[in-house]
C-alpha positions as CSV (number, residue, x, y, z in Angstrom):
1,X,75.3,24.4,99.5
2,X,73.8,25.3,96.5
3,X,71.3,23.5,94.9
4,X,72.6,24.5,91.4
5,X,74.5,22.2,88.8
6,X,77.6,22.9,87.7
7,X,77.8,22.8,83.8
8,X,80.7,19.9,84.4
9,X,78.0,18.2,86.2
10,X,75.2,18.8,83.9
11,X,77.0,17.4,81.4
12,X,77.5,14.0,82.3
13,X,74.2,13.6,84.0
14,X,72.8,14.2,80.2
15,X,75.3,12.0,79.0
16,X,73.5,9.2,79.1
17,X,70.7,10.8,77.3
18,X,72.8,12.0,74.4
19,X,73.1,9.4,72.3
20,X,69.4,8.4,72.3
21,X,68.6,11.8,71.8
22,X,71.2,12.7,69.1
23,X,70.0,9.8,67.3
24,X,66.5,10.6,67.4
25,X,67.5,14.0,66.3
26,X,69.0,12.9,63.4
27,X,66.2,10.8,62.2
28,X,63.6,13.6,62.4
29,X,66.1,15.5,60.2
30,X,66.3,12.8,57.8
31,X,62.5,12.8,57.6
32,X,61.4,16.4,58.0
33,X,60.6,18.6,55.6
34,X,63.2,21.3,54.6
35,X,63.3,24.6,53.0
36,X,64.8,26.2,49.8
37,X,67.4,24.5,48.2
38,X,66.8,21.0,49.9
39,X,63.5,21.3,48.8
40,X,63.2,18.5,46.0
41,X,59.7,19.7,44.6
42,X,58.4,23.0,46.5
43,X,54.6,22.2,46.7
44,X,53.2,25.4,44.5
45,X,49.3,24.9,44.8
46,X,48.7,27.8,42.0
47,X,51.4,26.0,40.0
48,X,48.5,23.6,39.5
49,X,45.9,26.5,39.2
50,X,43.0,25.8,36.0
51,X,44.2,28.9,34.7
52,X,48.0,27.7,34.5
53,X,47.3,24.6,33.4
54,X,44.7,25.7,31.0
55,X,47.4,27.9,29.4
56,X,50.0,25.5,29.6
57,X,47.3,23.0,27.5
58,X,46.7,25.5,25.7
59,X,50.4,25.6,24.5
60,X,50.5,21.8,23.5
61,X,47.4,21.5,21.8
62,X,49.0,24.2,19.1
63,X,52.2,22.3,19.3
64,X,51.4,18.3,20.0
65,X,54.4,17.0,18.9
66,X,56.6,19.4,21.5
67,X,58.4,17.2,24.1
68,X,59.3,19.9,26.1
69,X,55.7,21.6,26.2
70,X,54.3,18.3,27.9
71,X,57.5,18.2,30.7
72,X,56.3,21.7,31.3
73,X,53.1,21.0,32.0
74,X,54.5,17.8,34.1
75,X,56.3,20.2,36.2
76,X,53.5,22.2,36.9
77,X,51.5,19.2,37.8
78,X,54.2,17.9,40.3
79,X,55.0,21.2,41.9
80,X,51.1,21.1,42.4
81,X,51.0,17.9,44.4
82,X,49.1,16.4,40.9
83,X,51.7,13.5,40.6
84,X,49.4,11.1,38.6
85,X,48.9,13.6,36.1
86,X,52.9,14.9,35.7
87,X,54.0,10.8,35.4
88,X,51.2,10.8,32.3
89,X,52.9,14.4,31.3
90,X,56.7,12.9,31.7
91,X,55.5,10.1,30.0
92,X,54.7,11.6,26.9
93,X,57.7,14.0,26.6
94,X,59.9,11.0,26.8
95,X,58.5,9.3,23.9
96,X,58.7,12.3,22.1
97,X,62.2,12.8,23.1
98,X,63.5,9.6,24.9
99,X,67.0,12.0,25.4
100,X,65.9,13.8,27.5
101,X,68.2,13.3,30.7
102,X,66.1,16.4,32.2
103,X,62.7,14.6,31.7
104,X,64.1,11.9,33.0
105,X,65.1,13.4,36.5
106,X,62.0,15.0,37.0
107,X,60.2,12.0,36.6
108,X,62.5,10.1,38.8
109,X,61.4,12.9,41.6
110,X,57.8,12.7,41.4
111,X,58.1,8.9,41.4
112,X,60.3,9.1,45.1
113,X,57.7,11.5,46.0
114,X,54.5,8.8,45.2
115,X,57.3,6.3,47.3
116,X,58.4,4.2,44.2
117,X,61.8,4.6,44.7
118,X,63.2,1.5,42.3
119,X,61.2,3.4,39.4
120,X,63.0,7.0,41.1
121,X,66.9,5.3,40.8
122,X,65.9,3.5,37.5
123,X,64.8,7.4,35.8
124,X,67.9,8.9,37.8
125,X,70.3,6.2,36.5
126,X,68.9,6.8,33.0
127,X,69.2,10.8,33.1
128,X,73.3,9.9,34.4
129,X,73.8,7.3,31.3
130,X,72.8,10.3,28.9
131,X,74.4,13.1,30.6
132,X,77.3,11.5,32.8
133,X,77.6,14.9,34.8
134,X,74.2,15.6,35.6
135,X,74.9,16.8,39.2
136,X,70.6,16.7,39.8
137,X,70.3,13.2,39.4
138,X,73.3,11.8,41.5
139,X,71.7,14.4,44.2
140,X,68.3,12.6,43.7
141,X,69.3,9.2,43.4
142,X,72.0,9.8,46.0
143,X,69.4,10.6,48.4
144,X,67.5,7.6,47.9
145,X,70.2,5.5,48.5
146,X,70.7,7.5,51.5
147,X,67.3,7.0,53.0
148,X,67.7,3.3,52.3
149,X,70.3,2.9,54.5
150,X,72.8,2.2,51.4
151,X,75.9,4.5,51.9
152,X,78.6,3.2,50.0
153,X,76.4,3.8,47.0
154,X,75.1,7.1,48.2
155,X,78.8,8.5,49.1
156,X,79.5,7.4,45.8
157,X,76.9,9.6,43.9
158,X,77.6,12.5,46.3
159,X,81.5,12.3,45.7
160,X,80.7,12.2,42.3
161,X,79.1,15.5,42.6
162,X,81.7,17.1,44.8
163,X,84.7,16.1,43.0
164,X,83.5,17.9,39.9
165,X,84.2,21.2,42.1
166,X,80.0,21.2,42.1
167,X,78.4,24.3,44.0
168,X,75.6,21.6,44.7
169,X,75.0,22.5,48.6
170,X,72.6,19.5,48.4
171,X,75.5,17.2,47.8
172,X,77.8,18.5,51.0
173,X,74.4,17.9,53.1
174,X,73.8,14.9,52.3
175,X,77.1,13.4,52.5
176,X,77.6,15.0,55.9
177,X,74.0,13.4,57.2
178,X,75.9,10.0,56.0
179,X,78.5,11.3,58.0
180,X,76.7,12.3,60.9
181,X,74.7,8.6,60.8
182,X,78.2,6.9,60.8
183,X,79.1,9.0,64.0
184,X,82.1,10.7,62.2
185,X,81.1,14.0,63.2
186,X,83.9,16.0,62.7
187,X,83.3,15.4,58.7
188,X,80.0,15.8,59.1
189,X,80.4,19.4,60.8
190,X,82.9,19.9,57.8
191,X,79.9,19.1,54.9
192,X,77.7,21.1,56.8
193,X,79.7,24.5,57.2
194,X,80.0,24.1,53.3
195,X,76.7,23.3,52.6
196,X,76.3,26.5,54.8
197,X,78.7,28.7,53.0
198,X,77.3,27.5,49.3
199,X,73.2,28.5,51.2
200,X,73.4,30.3,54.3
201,X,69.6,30.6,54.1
202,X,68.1,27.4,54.5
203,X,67.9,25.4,58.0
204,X,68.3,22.5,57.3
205,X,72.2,22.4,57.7
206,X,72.0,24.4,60.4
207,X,69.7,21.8,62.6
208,X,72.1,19.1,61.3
209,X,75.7,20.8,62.5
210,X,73.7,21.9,65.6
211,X,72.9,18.1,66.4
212,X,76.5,16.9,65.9
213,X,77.7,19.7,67.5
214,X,75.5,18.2,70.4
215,X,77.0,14.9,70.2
216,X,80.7,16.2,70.7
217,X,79.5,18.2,73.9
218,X,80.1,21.6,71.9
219,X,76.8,23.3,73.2
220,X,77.9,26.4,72.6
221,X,78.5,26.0,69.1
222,X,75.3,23.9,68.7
223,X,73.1,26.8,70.2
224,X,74.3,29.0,68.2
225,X,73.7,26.5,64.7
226,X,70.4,26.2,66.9
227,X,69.5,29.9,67.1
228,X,69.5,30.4,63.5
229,X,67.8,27.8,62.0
230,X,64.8,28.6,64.1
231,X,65.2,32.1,63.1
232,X,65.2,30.8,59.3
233,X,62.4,28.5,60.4
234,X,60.7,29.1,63.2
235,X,57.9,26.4,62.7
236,X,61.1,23.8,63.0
237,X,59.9,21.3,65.9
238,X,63.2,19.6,65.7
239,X,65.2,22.5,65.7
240,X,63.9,24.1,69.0
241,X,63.9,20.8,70.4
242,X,67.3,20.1,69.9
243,X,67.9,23.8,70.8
244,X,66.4,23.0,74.0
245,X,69.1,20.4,74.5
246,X,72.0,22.7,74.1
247,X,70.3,25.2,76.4
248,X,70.6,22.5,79.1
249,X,73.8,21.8,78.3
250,X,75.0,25.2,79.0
251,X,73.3,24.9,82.7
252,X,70.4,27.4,81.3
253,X,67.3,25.3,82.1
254,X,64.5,28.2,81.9
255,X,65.8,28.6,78.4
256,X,65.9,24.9,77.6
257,X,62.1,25.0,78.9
258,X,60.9,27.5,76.8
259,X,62.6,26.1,73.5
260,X,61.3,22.1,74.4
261,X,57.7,23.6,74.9
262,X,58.0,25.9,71.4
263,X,59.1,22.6,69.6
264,X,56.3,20.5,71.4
265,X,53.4,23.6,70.4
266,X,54.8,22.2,67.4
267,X,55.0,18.9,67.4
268,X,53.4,17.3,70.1
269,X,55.6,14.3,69.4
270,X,58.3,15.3,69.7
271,X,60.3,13.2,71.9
272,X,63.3,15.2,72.8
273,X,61.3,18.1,74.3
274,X,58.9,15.6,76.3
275,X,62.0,14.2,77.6
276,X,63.6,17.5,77.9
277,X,60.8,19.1,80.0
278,X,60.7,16.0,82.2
279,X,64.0,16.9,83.1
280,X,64.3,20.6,83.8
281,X,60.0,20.5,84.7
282,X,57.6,22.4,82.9
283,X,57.6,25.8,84.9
C-alpha cells in the first residue's frame, strides 16, 4: 500500500492548520512592506542627497515666502527617511498656505510613518474637509483605521473612494484585507482581482488573494497568485511561505520544501515555513 497521501487526505490533515496559518498569513501582510503603488513613501536615500536638498534650499531662500517650495523640500525629506526635518518643512508651507489639502496629506503620512497616527487622521481629516474628494487622504486615513482594528470607519473611507468610480487600486486592497480579516473571502478575492486589474505589477494583492484563496481550499488558484508575486518579489518571505502551503496542498511536498526554506532564507521567523518544514521535513 502506498505510503503516499492522497490530495483528499492531505487536505484535511492540514485543515486544522489552516486557519492558524491563514491568520498568521494575513497579519504578516498587514505588516510587511509592499511595493509600487502600496508604497505610502518609497524610501529614496538620494531624495535626501546634500546636493538635492542643497538645490531645493537653494530654491526657497530666493523665494521665502513660497508655500509650495518648502512642501517640496518636505517631500524630499520624507522620501529620504529625514521625517523630523519634512514635519518642520510641512510645517511651514501650511502657515504659508493653510489650504493646502495636499500639504496636509503629506504631513499626515510622515506623521503614521514616525507612529503618531491621531496627529496622521487629524492632517488626513483636514486635507478631506478642504477637498471633500481627495481620494489620497481617505486611502491614508483609511488605512489607519484599518490597522487599528476600526473597520466600519475604514470601509467607510474606502467606499468613499470606490464609489467615486476611483482607479485608486489602494482603495480595492485595502477594503478586501478588511474583507479577508472578516473571513468574507469571496469579496475579498473580488477587491483583490481589481486591485489586480487597476496594478498587475505590485505583489502585494497577489500574496493577499493567494492567502484567501488558501483559506477556501483553492490551492490551485492560490499557487498560481503565489507564483507571481514571488516572481514580482522574490525577497517576499511571506509570499513563498504561503506558497509553500499551497504546494502542500496540491500533495507536492518537495516543492512546498523548497518554497518554506526560500521564505525562511528570508525570514528566519517566519512561522508558516518552520511549521511547514516540520511537516513535509527538511530534505
Amino acid at each position: 500500500m502506498s505510503n503516499r497521501l492522497t490530495l483528499r487526505d492531505r487536505m484535511c490533515r492540514m485543515r486544522k492548520f489552516l486557519p492558524y496559518a491563514t491568520l498568521l498569513g494575513l497579519a504578516a501582510v498587514l505588516s510587511a512592506c509592499t511595493t509600487g503603488v502600496y508604497d505610502d513613501v518609497p524610501t529614496n536615500a538620494s531624495a535626501g542627497s546634500s546636493t538635492n536638498i542643497a538645490s531645493l534650499t537653494a530654491v526657497i531662500d530666493a523665494n521665502p515666502n513660497d508655500a509650495s517650495a518648502y512642501s517640496t523640500r518636505g517631500i524630499a525629506y520624507g522620501q529620504a527617511g529625514k521625517l523630523d526635518k519634512a514635519v518642520e518643512d510641512f510645517n511651514r508651507a501650511l502657515q504659508l498656505n493653510p489650504q493646502s489639502y495636499q500639504t496636509y496629506a503629506n504631513r499626515g503620512l510622515v506623521y503614521r510613518r514616525m507612529g503618531q497616527n491621531d496627529q496622521a487622521v487629524s492632517d488626513y481629516t483636514r486635507a478631506i474637509n478642504i477637498k471633500p474628494d481627495y481620494d489620497v487622504a481617505y486611502v491614508g486615513r483609511g488605512n489607519i483605521y484599518r490597522q487599528q482594528g476600526n473597520y466600519n470607519a475604514a470601509l467607510a473611507d474606502f467606499n468613499s473612494v470606490i464609489t467615486r468610480d476611483s482607479s485608486d487600486a489602494r482603495a480595492f486592497y485595502n477594503r478586501g484585507l478588511i474583507y479577508q480579516a472578516q473571513n468574507q473571502h469571496q469579496r475579498a478575492i473580488e477587491d483583490f482581482a481589481t486591485a489586480i486589474g487597476l496594478n498587475p505589477k505590485a505583489s502585494a494583492p497577489y500574496i493577499a488573494r493567494g492567502i484567501s484563496y488558501i483559506a477556501v481550499n483553492d490551492p490551485n488558484a492560490a499557487f498560481s497568485d503565489l507564483s507571481m508575486a514571488v516572481n514580482l518579489d522574490r525577497d517576499s518571505a511571506i509570499a513563498w511561505a504561503n506558497r509553500g502551503l499551497a504546494q502542500e496542498m496540491l500533495n507536492n511536498p518537495k516543492d512546498a520544501r523548497r518554497s518554506y526554506t526560500r521564505a525562511i532564507t528570508l525570514d528566519n521567523s517566519n512561522k508558516i515555513a518552520r511549521e511547514g518544514l516540520g511537516r513535509v521535513g527538511n530534505g
